[in-house]
C-alpha positions in Angstrom: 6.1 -4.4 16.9 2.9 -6.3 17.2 3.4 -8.4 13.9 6.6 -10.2 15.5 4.5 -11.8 17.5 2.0 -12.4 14.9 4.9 -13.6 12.8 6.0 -16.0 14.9 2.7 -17.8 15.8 2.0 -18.2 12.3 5.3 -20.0 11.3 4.4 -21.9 14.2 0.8 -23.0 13.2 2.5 -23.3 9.6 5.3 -25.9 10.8 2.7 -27.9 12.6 0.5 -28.0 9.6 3.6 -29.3 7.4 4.1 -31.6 9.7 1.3 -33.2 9.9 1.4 -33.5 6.0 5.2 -34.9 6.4 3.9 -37.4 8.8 1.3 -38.8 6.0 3.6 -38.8 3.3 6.3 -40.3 5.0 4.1 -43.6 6.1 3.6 -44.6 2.8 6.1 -47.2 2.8 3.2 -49.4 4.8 0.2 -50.8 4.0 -2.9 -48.4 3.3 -6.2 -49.1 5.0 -9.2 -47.2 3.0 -10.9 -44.8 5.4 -14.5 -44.2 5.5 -15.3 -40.7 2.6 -18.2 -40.3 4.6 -18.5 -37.7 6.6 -21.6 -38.5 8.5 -21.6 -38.9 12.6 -23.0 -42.2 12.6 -21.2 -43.0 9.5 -17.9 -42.4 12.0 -19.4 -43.8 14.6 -20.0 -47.2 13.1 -16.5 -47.3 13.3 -16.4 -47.6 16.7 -16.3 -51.3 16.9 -13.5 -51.7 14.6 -11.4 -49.5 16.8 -12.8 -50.9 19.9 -11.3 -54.3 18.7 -7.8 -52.8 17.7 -7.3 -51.0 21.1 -8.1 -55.1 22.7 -5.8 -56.1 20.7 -3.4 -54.0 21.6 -4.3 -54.3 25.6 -3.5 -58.1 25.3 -0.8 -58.0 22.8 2.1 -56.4 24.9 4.3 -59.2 24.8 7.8 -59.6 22.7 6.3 -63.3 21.5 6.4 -62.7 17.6 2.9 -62.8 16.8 1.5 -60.4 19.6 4.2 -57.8 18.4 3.0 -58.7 14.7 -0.7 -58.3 16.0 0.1 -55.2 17.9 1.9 -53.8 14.9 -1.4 -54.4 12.6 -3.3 -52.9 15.1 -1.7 -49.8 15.4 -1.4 -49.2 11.7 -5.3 -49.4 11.3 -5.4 -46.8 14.4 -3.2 -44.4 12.3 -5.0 -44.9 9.1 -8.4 -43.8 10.8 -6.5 -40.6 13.2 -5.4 -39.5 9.7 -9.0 -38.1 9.1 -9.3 -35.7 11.7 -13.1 -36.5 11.7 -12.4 -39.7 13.3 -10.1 -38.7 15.4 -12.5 -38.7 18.5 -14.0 -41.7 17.7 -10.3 -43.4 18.1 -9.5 -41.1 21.5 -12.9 -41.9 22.8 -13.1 -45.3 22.9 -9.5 -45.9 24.4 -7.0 -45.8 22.3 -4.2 -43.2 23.9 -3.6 -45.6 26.9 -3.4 -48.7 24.7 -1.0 -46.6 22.3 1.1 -45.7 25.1 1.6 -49.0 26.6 3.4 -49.7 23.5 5.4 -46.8 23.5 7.9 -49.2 25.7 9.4 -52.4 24.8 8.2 -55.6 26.6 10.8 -58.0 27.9 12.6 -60.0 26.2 11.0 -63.6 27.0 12.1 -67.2 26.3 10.9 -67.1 22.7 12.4 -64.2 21.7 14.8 -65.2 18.6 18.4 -64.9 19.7 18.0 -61.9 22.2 16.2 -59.8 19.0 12.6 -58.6 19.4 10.9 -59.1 17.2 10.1 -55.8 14.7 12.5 -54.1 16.7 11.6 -50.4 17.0 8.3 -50.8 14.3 5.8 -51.3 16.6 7.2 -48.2 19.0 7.0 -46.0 16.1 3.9 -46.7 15.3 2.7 -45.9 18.5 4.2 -42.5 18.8 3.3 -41.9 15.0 -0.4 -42.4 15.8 -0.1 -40.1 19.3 1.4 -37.9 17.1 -1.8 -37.1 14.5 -4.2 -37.6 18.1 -2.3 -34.4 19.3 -3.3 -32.4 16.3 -6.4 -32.0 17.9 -5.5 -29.4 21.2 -8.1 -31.5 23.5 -6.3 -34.0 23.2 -2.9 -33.2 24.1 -3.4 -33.0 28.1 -4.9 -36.1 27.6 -2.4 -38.2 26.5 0.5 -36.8 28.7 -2.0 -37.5 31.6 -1.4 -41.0 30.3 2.4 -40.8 30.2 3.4 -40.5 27.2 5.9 -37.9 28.1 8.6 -40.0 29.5 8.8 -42.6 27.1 9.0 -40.4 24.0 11.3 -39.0 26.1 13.3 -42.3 26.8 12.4 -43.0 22.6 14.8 -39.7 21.3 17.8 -41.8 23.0 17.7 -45.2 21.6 20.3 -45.1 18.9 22.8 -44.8 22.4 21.6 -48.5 23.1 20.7 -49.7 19.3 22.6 -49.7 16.0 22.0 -46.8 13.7 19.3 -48.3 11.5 16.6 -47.2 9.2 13.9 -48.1 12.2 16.3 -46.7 14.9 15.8 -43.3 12.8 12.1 -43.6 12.4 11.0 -44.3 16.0 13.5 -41.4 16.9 11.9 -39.1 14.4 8.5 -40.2 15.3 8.9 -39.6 19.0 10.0 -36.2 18.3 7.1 -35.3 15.9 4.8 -36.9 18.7 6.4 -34.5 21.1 6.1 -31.6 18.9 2.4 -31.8 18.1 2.0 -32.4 21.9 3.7 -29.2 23.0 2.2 -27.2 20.2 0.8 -23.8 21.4 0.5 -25.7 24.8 2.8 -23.7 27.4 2.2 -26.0 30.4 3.4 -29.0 28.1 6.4 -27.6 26.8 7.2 -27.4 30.5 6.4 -30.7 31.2 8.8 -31.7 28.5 11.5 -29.6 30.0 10.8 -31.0 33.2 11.0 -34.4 31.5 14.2 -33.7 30.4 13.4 -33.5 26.0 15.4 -30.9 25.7 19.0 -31.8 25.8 18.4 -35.1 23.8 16.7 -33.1 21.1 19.5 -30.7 21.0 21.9 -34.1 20.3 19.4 -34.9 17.9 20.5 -31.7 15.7 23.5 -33.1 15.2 22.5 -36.8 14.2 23.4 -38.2 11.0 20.0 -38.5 9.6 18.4 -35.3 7.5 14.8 -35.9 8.9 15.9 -36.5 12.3 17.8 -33.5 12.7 14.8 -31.9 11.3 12.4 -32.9 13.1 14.5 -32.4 16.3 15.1 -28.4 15.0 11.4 -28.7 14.7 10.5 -30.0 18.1 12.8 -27.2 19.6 11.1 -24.3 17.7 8.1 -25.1 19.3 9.3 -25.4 23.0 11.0 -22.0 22.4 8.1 -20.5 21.4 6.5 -18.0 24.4 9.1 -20.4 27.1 11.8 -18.5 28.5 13.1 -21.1 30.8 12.8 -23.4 27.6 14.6 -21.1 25.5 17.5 -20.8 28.5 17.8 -24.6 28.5 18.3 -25.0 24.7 21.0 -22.4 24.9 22.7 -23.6 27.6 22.8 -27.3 25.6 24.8 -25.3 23.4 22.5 -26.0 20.4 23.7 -22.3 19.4 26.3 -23.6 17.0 24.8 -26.1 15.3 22.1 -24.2 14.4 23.9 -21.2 13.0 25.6 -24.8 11.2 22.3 -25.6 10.1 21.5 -22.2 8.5 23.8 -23.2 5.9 22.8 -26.3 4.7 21.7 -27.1 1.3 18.8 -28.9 2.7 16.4 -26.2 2.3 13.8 -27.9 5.0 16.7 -28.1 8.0 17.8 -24.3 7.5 13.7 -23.8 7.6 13.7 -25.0 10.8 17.3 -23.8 12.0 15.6 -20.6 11.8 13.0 -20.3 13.2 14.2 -22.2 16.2 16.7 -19.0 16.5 13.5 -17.1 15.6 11.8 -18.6 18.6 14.9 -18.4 20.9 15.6 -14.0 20.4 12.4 -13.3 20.1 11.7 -10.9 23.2 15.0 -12.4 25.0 17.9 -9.8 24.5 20.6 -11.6 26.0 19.9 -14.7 23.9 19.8 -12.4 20.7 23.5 -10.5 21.5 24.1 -14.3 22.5 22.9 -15.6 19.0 25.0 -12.5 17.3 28.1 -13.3 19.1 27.6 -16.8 17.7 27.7 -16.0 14.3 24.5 -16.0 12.9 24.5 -13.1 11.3 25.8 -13.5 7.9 24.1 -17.0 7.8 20.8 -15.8 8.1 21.4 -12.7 5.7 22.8 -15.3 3.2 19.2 -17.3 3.8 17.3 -14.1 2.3 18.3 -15.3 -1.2 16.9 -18.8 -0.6 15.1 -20.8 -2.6 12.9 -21.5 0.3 10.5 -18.4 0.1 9.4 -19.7 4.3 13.1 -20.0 5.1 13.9 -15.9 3.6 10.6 -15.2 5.7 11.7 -16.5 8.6 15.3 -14.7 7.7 13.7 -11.1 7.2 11.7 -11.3 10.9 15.2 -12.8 12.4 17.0 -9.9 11.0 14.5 -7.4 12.1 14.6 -8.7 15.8 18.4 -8.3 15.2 17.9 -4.7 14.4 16.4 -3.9 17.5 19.5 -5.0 19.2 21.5 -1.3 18.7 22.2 0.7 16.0 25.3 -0.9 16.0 23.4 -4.2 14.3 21.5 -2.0 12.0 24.5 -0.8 10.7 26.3 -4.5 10.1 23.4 -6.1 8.8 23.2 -3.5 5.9 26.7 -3.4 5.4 26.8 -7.2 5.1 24.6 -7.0 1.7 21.0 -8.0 3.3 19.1 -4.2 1.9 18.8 -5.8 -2.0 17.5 -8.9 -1.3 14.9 -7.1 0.8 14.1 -5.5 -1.3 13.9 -8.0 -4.0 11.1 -9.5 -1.1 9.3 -6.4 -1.4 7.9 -7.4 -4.9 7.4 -11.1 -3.7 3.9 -12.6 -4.8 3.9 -14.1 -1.8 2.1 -11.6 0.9 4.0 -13.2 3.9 7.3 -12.5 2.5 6.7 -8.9 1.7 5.4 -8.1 5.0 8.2 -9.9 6.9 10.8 -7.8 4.3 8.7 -4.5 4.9 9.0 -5.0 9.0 13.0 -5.7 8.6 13.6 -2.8 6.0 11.7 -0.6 9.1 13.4 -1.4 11.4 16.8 -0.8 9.5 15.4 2.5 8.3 15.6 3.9 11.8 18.9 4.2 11.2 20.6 7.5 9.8 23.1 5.5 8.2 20.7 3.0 6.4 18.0 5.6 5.1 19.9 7.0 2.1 21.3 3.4 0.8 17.7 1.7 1.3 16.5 4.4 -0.9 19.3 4.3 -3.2 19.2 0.5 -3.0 15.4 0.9 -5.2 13.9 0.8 -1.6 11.4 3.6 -2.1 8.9 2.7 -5.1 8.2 -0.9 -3.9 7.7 0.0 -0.1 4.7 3.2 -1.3 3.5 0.3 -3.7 2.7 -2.0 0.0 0.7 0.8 0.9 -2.1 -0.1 -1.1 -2.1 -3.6 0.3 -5.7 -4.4 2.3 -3.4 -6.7 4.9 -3.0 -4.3 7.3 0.3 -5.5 9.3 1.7 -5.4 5.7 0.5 -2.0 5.6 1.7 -1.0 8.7 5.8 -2.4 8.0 5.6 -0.4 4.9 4.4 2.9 6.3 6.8 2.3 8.9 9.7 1.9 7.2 8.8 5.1 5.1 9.0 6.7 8.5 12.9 6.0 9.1 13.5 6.7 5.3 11.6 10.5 5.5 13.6 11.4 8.5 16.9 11.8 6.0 17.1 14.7 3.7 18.5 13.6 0.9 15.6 11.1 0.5 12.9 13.9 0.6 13.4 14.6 -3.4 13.2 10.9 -4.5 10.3 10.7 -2.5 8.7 13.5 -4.5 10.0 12.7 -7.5 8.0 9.5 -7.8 5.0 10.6 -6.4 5.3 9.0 -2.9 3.8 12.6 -0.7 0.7 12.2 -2.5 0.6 8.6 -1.7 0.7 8.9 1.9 -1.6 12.1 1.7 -4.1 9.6 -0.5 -3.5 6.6 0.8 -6.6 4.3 2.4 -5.0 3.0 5.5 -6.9 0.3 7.5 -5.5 0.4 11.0 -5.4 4.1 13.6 -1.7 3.3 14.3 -0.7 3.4 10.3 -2.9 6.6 10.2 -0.5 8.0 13.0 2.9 6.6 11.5 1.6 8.4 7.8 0.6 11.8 9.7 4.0 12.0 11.5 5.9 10.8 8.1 4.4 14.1 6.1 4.9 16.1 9.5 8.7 15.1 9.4 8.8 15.9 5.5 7.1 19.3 6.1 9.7 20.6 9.2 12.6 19.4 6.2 11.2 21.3 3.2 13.6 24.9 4.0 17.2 25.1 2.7 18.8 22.9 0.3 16.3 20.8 0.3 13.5 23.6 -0.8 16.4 24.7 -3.0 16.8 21.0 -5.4 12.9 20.8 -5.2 13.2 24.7 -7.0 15.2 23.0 -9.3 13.3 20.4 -10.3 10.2 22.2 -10.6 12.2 24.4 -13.4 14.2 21.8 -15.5 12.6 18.7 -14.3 10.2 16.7 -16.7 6.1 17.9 -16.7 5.0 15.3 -14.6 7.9 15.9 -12.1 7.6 19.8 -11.9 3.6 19.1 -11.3 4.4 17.0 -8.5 6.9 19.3 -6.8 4.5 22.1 -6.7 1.8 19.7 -5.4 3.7 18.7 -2.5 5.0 22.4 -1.8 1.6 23.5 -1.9 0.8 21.2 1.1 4.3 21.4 2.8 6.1 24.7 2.9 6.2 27.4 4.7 4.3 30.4 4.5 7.4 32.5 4.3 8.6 30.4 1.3 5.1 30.8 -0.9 6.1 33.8 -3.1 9.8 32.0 -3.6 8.3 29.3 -4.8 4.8 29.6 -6.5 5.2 33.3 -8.0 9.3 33.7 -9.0 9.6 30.0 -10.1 6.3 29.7 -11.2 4.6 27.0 -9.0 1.4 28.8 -9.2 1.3 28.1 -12.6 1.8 24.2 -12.2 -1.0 24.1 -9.9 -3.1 26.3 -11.8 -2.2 24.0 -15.2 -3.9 20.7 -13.1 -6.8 22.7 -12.0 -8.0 23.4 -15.7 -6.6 20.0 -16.9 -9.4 17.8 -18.2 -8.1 14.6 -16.2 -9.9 14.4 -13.1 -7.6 13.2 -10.8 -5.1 16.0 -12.2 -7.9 18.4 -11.3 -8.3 16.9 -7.9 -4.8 17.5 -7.3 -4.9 20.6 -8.0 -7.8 21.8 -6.3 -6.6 20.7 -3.0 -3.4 22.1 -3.1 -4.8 25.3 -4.3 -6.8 24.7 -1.4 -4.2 24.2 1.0 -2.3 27.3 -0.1 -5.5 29.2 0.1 -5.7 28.0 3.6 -2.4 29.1 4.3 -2.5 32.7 3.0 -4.6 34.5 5.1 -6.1 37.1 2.5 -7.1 34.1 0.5 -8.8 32.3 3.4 -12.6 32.5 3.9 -12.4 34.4 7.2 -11.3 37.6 4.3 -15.4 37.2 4.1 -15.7 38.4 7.7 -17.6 41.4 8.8 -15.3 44.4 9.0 -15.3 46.1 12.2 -17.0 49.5 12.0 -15.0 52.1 10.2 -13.5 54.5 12.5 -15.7 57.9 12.7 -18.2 59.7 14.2 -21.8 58.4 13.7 -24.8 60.5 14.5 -26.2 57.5 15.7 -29.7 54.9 16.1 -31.8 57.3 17.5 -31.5 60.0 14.2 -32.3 57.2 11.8 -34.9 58.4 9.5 -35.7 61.3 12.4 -36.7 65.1 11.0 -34.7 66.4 14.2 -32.1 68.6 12.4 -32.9 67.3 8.8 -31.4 68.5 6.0 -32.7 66.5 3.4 -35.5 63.6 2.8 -35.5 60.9 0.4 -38.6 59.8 -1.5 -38.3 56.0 -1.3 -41.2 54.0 -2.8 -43.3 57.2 -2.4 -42.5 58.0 1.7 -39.9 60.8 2.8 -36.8 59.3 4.5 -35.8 61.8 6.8 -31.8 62.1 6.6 -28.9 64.6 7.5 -25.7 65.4 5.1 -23.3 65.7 7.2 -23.5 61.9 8.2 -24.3 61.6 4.1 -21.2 63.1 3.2 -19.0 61.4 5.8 -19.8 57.8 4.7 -18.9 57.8 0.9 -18.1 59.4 -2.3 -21.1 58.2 -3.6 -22.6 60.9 -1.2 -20.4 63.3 -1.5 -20.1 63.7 -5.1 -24.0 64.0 -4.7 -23.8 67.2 -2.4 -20.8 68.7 -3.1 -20.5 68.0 -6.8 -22.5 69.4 -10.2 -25.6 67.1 -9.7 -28.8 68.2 -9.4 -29.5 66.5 -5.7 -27.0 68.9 -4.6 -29.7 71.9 -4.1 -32.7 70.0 -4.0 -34.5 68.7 -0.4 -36.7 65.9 -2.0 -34.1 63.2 -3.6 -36.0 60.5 -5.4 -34.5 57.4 -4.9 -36.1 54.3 -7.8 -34.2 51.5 -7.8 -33.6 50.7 -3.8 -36.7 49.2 -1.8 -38.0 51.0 0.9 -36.5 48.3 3.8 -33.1 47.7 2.3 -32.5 51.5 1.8 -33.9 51.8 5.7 -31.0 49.0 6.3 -28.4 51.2 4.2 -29.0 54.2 6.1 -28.7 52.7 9.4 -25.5 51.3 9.0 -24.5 55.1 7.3 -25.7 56.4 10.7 -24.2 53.3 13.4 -21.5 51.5 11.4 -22.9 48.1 11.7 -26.3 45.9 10.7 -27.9 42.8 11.1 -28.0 41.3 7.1 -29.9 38.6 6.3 -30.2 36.4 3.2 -33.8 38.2 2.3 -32.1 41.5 1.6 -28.5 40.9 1.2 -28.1 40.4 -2.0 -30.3 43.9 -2.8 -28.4 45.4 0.0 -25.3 44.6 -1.6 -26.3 46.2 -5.0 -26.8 49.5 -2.9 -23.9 49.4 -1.2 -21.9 48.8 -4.3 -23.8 52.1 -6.2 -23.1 53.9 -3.1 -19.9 53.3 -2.7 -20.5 51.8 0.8 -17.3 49.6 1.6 -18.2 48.3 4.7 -21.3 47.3 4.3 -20.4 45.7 1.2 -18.6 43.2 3.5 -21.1 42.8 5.5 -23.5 42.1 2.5 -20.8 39.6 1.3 -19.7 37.7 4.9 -23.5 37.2 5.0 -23.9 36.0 1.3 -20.8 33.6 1.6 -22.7 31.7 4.6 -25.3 30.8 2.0 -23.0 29.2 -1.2 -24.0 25.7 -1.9 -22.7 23.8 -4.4 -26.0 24.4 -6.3 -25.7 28.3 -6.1 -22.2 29.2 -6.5 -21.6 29.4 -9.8 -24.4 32.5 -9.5 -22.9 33.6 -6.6 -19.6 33.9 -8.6 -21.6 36.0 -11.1 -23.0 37.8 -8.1 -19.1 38.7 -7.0 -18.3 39.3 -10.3 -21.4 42.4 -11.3 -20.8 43.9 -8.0 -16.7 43.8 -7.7 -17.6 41.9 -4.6 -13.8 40.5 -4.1 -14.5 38.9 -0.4 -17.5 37.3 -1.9 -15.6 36.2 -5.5 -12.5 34.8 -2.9 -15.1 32.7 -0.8 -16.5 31.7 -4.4 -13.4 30.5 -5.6 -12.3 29.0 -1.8 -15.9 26.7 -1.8 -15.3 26.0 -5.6 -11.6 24.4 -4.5 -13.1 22.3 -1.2 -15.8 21.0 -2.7 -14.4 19.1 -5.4 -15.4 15.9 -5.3 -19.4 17.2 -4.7 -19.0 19.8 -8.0 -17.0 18.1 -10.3 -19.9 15.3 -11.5 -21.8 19.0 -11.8 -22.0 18.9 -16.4 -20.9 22.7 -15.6 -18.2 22.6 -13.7 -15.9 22.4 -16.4 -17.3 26.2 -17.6 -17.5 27.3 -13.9 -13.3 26.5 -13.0 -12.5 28.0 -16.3 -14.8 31.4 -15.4 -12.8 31.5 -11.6 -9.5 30.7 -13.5 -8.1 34.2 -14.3 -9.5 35.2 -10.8 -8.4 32.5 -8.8 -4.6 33.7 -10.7 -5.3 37.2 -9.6 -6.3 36.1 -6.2 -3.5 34.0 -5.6 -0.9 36.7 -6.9 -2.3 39.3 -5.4 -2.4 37.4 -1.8 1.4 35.9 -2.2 3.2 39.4 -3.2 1.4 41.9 -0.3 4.5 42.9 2.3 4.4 40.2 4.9 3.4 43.2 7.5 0.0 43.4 6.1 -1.5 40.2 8.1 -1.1 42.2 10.9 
């Protein structure tokens, strides 16, 4: 996963950030030398001079007499004064201060007037030197610059003097400046760390892990967290030092800032290296670092949680051992972390862990669940991403799908905002693999629920079995246990988000049910008998009757009358008066709409449009014209807006238009979020209510064999 990576170059950026705080604070036993506030060029430049004459005195004071080491001492402390303003670090690089600083990264010799073999400040002036390199390689451009000078080999030759020196306070400072030096040198710098490899750093700094001084062995850790960093043969050297077991030694030290780094040098070292991660495991490392997930350290648990979830990776095996060994509630205890960094690195291990079958149900029942659908409303999207992930692995087990429902997390991943494509994709299959699980005993404890369960509970199992079951499970579950009701309940609530809810689901089912969709409003295809045809359309060949429309005859037959309704046929054959008479006034029907009547009476079919259809439709309905009532309707749906259908519904509802009243209702339930700032709404959703019932009922009882 991409935020390992991410993960890891972060800690790294962080430890170099730290250290270059640690190397301020821990100067402060010398003299301080006020450094310029402002932060003008020229201002900086005027300092120029000043360090032009230190880096002098340095080139001429490389000597063990007592007053050039004295000089050379003062010297460099002004030089690290000014490189600790990062503004002025160019200044001091530019006008010559990296050769000068490491020419005094090596000891003179010893001449005549040296007191009793001793050099004078023994060790100071060294670690001075490498403490001012050090804050000059903060700055990236100027790390090639000062290996270029040689630096390299002298820190080098620096991490070994307490084998020729007694172990002193200044023997432990110029060692743990050298290796800070080193670090900041090979930060983020790949061809660097090599060169340190190639210097041979590493197998003195692995020594230095197990040296008696706190700070050395951190900084040593340190230094070897960033050589492992994106440097296989690095990483293979460390290991084969054996720095393996003090390490995992290190991860359980009290000193909160050596198990820091312990870990992430193991971090550094599995990261994409899977023999040096089963090499790490066989080491014992695992409980260590699942013990530093309830540290007081909230960098050292982060550091924990990403280890672990590159140990997860290993096999399922791992997974398994890892959650066994107690490492799920402290997770999860990360989860709610204030701190952003720890609930994404807890989110990415719980993910990984999840992908387990073993693992899902004791995450969830661990308290897993809630916290993890809280993440996804996080606007980090790697934290995001972990949490949608892990929800993945914990949807794929059945016996999680209920608690899932129960607290509401189906409409959280159907509502969620997610920021990146990939979480998008992770969500989409997360509801796909809670849909294909939704059947059996399953389907049966969510029927259960939704009858005993509390109100808000039974609402939110019919909402997600709206959106999730099978068609051949609708009647089951939303007519004989009465999820249709639940649905129906949200739909006339007067929250909106209740009403929301339930509009889309409604939706949903709607969409499912075939009868209830809109394509119901489709033109029927012509009914099947015999039609006189075009060409007899209002044509006195053979007719039997004429209708006065508007004041002209209308030519027709009866026979093709009395085969296309009862309307017609009651007319003819019944006890009216039109049943004798040739001339049948017709007043209530225009003269091109009853024209458009008869020719679908004698063809089966018609062009409707919007001018007419809603007058066609009112003759259709008093003549008893099914088909073309369709028609009328299919081309009447094409034309509801959400300004017009609440008269279309009335429309439906004076003609017993029931396509026309379903594609009402349908539009009503999309177009939610456009109707409900509407001030009648409200009226409109309780006018469709005992319809939309009727619809729904009506749709979810018909014998299955009727779709076909």
């Amino acid at each position: 996963m991409e935020s390992q990576a991410k993960r890891s170059k972060q800690s790294s950026s962080s430890g170099r950030r730290s250290l270059k705080r640690k190397l301020e604070e821990d100067f402060q036993d010398d003299r301080k030398v006020s450094s310029p506030s402002s932060h003008d060029d020229d201002a900086h430049q005027d300092l120029a001079p000043e360090v032009r004459t230190q880096v002098e005195i340095l080139e001429s004071t490389f000597s063990s007499t007592e007053s050039d080491r004295a000089s050379a001492k003062r010297a460099i402390h002004v030089l690290s004064e000014l490189a600790k303003n990062e503004e002025i670090v160019n200044v001091v690089v530019d006008c010559g201060a990296v050769p000068a600083l490491v020419k005094h990264l090596q000891v003179p010799s010893l001449g005549s007037e040296g007191d009793g073999g001793q050099m004078p400040y023994e060790h100071e002036v060294e670690k001075g030197s490498a403490f001012t390199l050090g804050l000059l390689a903060i700055k990236p451009e100027h790390q090639q610059l000062i290996v270029d000078a040689g630096a390299l080999p002298h820190l080098v030759d620096l991490l070994k003097r307490h084998k020729t020196a007694q172990n002193s306070r200044a023997v432990n400072g110029v060692i743990r400046r050298a290796v800070d030096a080193i670090t900041n040198l090979a930060h983020e710098n790949s061809s660097i760390k090599t060169r340190v490899r190639i210097e041979g750093g590493i197998p003195p700094l692995v020594e230095l892990l197990e040296f008696s001084d706190a700070k050395v062995q951190r900084a040593a850790a340190g230094a070897l967290r960033t050589l492992a960093f994106k440097n296989d043969e690095n990483k293979n050297q460390i290991v084969e030092c054996n720095a393996l077991p003090t390490l995992i030694l290190m991860l359980r030290s009290e000193d909160t800032a050596i198990h820091y780094e312990a870990v992430g040098v193991i971090g550094n070292l599995v990261h994409s290296s899977p023999n040096i991660k089963k090499d790490v495991l066989l080491a014992g490392a695992l409980q260590p670092v699942i013990g530093l997930l309830s540290s007081s350290c909230s960098e050292s648990q982060r550091e924990a949680a990403l280890l672990l979830g590159q140990f997860a990776a290993t096999d399922s095996d791992c997974k398994i051992h890892i959650v066994q060994r107690g490492a799920v509630p402290p997770l999860i205890e990360m989860l709610q972390s204030l701190d952003a960094q720890l609930r994404e690195m807890s989110a990415f291990a719980l993910g990984r862990l999840a992908q387990d079958t073993h693992n899902q149900v004791g995450i969830a029942h661990c308290g897993g669940i809630v916290p993890l659908l809280k993440l996804l409303d996080s606007k980090n999207g790697s934290l995001q991403h972990n949490a949608a992930f892990a929800l993945y692995g914990l949807a794929d087990n059945e016996d999680n799908v209920t608690d899932l429902v129960k607290v509401g997390g189906v409409q959280k991943l159907q509502d969620g905002e997610f920021i990146v494509q990939p979480t998008r994709d992770c969500v989409a299959k997360t509801l796909k693999r809670l849909e294909e699980k939704i059947h059996g005993r399953v389907l049966g404890h969510l029927l259960y629920l939704m009858r005993v369960g509390e109100k808000v509970i039974q609402r939110r199992v019919a909402l997600v079995l709206a959106h999730l079951c099978s068609p051949d499970d609708q009647k089951t579950i939303f007519i004989d246990n009465g999820g249709l009701e639940f649905l129906l309940e949200l739909l006339a609530s007067t929250n909106l988000k209740h009403q929301r809810d339930g509009s889309v689901a409604l939706c949903k089912l709607a969409n499912k049910a075939s009868s209830l969709s809109p394509v119901d409003a489709a033109p029927p295809s012509p009914t099947p008998q015999v039609y006189l045809g075009e060409q007899y359309v209002n044509n006195s060949t053979l007719s039997d009757v004429t209708f006065l429309v508007e004041g002209k005859r209308f030519y027709a037959h009866r026979i093709c009358l009395l085969a296309s309704s009862d309307a017609f046929r009651a007319m003819f054959d019944g006890g009216y008066r039109e049943r004798d008479a040739k001339d049948i006034e017709i007043p209530n029907i225009p003269w091109n709409v009853f024209e458009l009547m008869m020719r679908y009476i004698y063809t089966g079919s018609v062009d409707v449009n919007m001018d007419v259809a809603q007058d066609l439709l009112r003759a259709a309905d008093q003549y008893l014209l099914e088909g073309l009532k369709r028609l009328c309707e299919c081309a009447i749906a094409q034309d509801i807006s959400v300004e017009n259908v609440s008269l279309m519904f009335e429309l439906s509802e004076a003609f017993n238009a029931l396509s026309l009243r379903n594609a009402c209702i349908v539009f009503t339930l999309e177009k939610f979020d456009k109707l409900s700032v509407i001030p009648w709404y409200s009226q409109l959703i309780q006018r469709i209510l005992p319809e939309t019932r009727a619809n729904f009922v009506r749709a979810l009882t018909r014998p299955i064999q009727a779709d076909l």
